[in-house]
C-alpha positions in Angstrom: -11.6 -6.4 -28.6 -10.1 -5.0 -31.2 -10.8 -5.8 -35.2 -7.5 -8.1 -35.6 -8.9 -10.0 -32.9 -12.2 -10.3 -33.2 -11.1 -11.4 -37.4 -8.7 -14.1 -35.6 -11.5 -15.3 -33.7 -14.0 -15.6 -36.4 -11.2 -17.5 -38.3 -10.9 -19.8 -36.4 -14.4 -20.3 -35.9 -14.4 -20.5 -39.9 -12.0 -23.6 -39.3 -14.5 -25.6 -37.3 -17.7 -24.5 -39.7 -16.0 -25.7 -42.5 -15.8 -29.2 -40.7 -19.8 -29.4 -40.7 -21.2 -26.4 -42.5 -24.6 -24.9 -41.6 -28.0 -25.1 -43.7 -26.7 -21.7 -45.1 -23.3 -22.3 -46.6 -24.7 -25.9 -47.8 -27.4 -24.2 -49.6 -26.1 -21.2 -50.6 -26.2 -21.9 -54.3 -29.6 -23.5 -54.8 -30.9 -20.4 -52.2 -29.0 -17.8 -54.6 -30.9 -19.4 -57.7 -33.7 -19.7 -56.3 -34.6 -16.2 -55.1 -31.8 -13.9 -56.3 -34.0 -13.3 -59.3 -36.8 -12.4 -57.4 -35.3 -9.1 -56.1 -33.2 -7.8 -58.8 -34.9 -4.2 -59.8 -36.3 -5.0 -63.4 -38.3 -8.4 -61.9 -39.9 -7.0 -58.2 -42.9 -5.3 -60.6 -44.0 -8.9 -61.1 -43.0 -10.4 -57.6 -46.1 -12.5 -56.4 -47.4 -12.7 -52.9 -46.9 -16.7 -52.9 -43.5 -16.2 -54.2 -42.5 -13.6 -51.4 -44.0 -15.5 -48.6 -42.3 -18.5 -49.8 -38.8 -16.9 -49.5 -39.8 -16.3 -45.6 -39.4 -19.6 -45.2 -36.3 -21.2 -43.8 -37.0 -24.3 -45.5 -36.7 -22.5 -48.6 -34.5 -19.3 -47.6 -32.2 -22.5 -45.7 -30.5 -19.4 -44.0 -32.3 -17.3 -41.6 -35.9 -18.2 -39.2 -38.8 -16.3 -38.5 -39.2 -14.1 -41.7 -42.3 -15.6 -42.3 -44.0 -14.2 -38.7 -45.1 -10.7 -40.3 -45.6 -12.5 -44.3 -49.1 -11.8 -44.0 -49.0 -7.8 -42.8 -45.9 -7.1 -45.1 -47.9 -8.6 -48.4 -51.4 -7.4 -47.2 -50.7 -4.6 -50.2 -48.6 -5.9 -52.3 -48.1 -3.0 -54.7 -47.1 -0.8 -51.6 -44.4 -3.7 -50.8 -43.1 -3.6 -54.2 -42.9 0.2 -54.3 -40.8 -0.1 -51.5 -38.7 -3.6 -52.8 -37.9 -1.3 -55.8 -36.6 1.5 -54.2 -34.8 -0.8 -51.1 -32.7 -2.6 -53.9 -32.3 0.4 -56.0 -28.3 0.7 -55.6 -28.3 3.8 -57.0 -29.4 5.5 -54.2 -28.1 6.4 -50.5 -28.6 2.7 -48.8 -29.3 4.5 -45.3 -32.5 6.9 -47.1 -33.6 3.6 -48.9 -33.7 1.3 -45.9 -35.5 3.8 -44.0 -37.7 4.3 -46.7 -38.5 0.7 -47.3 -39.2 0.2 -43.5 -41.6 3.0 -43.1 -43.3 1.9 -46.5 -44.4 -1.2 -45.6 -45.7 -2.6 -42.4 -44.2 -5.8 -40.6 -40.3 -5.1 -42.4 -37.7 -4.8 -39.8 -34.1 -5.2 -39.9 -33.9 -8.7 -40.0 -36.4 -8.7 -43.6 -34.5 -6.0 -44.9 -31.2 -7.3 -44.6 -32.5 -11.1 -46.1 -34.0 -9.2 -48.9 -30.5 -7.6 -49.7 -28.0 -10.3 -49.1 -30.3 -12.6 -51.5 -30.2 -9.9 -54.2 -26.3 -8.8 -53.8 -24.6 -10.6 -51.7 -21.2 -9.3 -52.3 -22.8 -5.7 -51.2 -24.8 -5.6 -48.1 -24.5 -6.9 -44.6 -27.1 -8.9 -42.5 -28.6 -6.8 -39.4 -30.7 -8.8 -37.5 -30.5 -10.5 -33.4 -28.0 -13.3 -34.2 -25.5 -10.8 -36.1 -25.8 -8.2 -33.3 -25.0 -10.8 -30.5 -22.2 -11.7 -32.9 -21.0 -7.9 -32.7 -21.7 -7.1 -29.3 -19.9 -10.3 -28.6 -16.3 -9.7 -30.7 -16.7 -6.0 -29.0 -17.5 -4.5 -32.4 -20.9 -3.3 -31.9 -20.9 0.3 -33.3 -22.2 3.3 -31.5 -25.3 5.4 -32.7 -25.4 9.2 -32.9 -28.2 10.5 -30.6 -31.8 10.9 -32.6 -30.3 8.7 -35.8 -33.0 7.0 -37.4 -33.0 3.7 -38.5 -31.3 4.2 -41.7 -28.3 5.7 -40.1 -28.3 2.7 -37.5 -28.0 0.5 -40.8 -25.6 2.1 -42.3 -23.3 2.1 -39.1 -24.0 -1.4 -38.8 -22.9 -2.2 -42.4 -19.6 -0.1 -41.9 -18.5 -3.0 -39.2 -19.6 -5.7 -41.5 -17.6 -4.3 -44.4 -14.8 -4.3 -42.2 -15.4 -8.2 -41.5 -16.1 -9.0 -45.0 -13.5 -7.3 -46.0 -10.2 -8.5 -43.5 -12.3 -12.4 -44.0 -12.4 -12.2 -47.8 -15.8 -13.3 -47.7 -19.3 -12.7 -49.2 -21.8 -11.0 -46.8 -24.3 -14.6 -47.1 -20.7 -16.3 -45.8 -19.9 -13.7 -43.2 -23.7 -14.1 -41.9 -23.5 -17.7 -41.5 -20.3 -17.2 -39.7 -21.7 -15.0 -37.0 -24.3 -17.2 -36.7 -22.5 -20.0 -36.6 -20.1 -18.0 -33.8 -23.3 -17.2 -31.4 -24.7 -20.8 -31.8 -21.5 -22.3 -30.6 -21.6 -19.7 -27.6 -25.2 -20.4 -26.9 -24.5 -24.8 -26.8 -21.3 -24.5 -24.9 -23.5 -22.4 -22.9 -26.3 -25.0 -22.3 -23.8 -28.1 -22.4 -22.5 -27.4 -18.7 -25.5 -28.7 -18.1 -26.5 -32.5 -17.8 -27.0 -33.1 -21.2 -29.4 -36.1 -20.8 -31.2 -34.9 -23.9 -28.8 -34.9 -26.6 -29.3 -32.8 -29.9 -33.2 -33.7 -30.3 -33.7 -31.7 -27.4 -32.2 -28.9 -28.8 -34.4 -29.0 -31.3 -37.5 -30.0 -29.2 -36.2 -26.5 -27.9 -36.1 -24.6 -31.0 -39.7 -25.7 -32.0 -41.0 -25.1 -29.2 -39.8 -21.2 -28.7 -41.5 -21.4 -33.0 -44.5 -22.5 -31.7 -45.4 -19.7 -28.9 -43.8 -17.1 -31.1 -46.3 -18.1 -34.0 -49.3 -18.3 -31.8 -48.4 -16.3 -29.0 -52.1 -15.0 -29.0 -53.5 -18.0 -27.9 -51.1 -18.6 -24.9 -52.0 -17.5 -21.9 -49.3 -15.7 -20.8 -50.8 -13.3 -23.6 -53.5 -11.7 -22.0 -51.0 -9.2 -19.8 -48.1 -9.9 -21.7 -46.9 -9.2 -25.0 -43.3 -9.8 -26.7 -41.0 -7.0 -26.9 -40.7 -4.7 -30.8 -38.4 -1.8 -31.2 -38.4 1.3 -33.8 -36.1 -1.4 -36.0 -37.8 -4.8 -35.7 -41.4 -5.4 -34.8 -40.2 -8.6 -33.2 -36.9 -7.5 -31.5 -37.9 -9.8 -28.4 -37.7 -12.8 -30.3 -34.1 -14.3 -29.5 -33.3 -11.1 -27.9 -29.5 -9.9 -27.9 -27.7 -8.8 -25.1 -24.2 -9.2 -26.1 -23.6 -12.3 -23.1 -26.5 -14.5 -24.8 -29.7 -14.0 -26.0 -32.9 -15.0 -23.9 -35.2 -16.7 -25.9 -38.4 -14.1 -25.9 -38.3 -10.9 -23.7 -42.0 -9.8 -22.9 -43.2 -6.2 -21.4 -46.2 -5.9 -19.4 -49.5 -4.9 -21.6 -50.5 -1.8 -18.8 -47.8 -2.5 -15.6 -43.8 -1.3 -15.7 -42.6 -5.0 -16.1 -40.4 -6.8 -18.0 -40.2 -10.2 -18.5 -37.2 -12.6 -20.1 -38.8 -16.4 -21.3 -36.4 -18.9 -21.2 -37.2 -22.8 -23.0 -35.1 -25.6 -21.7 -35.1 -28.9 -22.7 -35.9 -32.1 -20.9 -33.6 -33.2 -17.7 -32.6 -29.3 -17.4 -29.9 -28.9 -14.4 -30.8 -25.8 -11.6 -27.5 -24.3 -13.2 -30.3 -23.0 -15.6 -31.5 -20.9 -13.0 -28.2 -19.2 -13.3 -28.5 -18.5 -17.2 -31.9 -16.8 -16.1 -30.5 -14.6 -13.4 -27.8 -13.7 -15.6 -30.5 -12.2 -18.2 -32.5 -11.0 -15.7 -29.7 -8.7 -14.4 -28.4 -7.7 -17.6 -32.1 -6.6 -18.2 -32.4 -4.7 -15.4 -29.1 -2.9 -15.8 -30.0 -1.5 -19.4 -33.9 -1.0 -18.9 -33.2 2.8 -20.3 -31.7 1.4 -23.3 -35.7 -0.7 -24.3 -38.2 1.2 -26.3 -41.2 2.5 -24.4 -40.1 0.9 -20.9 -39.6 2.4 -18.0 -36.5 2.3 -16.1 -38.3 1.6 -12.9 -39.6 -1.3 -14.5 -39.9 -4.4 -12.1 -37.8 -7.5 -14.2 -38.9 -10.8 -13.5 -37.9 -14.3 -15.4 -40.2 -17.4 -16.0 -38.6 -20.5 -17.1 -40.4 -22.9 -19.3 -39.5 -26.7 -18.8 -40.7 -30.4 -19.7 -39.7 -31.8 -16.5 -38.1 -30.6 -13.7 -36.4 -32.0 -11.2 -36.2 -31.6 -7.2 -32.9 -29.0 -7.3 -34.4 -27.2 -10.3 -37.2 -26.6 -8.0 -35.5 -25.6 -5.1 -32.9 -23.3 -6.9 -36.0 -21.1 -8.7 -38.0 -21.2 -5.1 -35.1 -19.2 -3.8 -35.6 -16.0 -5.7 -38.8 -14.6 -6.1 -38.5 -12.7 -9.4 -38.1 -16.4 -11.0 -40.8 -18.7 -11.7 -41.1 -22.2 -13.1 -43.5 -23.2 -15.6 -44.1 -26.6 -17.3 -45.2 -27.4 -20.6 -47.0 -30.3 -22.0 -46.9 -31.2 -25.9 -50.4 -33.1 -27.3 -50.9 -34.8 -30.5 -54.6 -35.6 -31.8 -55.2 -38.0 -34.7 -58.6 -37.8 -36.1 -59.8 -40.0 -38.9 -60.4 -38.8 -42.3 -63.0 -39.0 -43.5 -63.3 -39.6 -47.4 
């Protein structure tokens, strides 16, 4: 695809945000006011630990989730974090040397941190890197390709070339362009699950959402942890999280803790059709035709999908027995009230 197409494509996707505009654009002044401050060079010397974990949050960011999963490690030494905040947002310097910098600085900050941190602070100057604006690339065809051996800060700055472009032909601010791609991807990924029998309605989207939250947030305590773990690359520690692919993205890709397997998670709502178990084969096989483009997996590695349901029905069942790489798990949500005491 070339760039005129892929700009007439996200135009017209513009069209139908505008109708009902994401958290992001909604909130995009009372987020800018809010933390813009924060990360301008003279104020990061008195940035505070609450104040930076509280910008993690979507609730309060109202733009991107799962910032806050590595708040504790990246504020564990919080004058090595400012070091690197000062020198990240320092415009004077090369942005590729400064990004890498930042990210080697200070443990937990990938891509997706990075590129929060400097969209808040100048938003008319830096891009967003993180999954959802890479499945947006890969997606329009515009995903950019890497010199062998570049590090991470040439990756970024390859990746911000392609955004310029978009910011630039769109005449709009990087926040805008970001809640665009996104914007672009979710529509792909709910047209995607609405050929489905949508018994469940938009609730059960989010039933969805929370629950991939949840065993992301305490993925130490499920099961599945003790021989798997989710899947980090050189540029984000949690690159498996909403994984792209550039045809969807699963919702957690896992590698084996000592065996060459991989492992794509997929979270479906109540009332889920057997046409799920297509969606999972089609990650699957995308998988285990790029295994030699994962970090630290081998390309013999043995790809296998597990799909994570509420309910399932007869045909669900019957469709996953028929290939043995799948298997179907069910999940059971409990809520204990205790008494206060007081």
């Amino acid at each position: 695809m070339s760039l005129d197409s892929a700009v007439e494509r996200l135009r017209a996707a513009e069209i139908k945000m505008s109708e009902d505009p994401p958290a992001a654009i909604e909130h995009k002044d009372s987020a800018l006011a809010d933390y813009r401050s924060l990360f301008q060079p003279e104020e990061i010397e008195v940035l505070t630990e609450q104040e930076f974990k509280q910008f993690l949050l979507y609730e309060n960011n109202r733009h991107w989730t799962g910032l806050h999963r590595k708040g504790s490690m990246m504020t564990e030494d919080m004058e090595q974090l400012r070091e690197g905040l000062e020198i990240l947002v320092d415009k004077e310097r090369d942005l590729g040397s400064r990004v890498q910098t930042t990210k080697d600085m200070v443990d937990g900050m990938g891509k997706a941190t990075i590129s929060a941190i400097l969209v808040t602070a100048y938003p008319e100057d830096y891009g967003v890197w993180n999954n959802r604006s890479e499945e947006a690339l890969k997606q329009l065809d515009l995903w950019p390709d890497f010199e062998y051996g570049s590090d991470f800060g040439q990756r970024y700055g390859r990746v911000h070339e392609v955004l310029q472009d978009l910011s630039t032909e769109l005449d709009l601010d990087y926040w805008d362009l970001d809640a665009l791609l996104g914007y672009l991807v979710q529509s792909e990924e709910t047209d995607d699950d609405e050929t489905m029998e949508d018994v469940g309605g938009t609730g059960e989207f989010v039933k969805e959402r929370h629950l991939q939250q949840y065993l992301v947030n305490h993925w130490d305590r499920m099961g599945l942890s003790e021989q798997w773990e989710i899947y980090s690359d050189a540029d984000d520690p949690q690159a498996g999280v909403e994984f792209s692919t550039g045809i969807g993205r699963p919702d957690i890709l896992l590698t084996h803790t000592s065996d060459a397997r991989v492992c794509v998670l997929e979270l479906k709502r109540s009332g889920t059709s057997d046409r799920a178990v297509g969606q999972l084969l089609r990650y699957v096989g995308w998988v285990r035709a790029h295994l030699e483009d994962l970090e630290g997996v081998s390309t013999d590695a043995e790809v296998e999908g597990r799909l994570i349901v509420s309910e399932s029905s007869e045909k669900l069942e019957y469709a996953m027995s028929a290939v043995q790489e799948l298997t179907l798990y069910h999940y059971e949500m409990e809520v204990t009230l205790n008494q206060s005491s007081y």
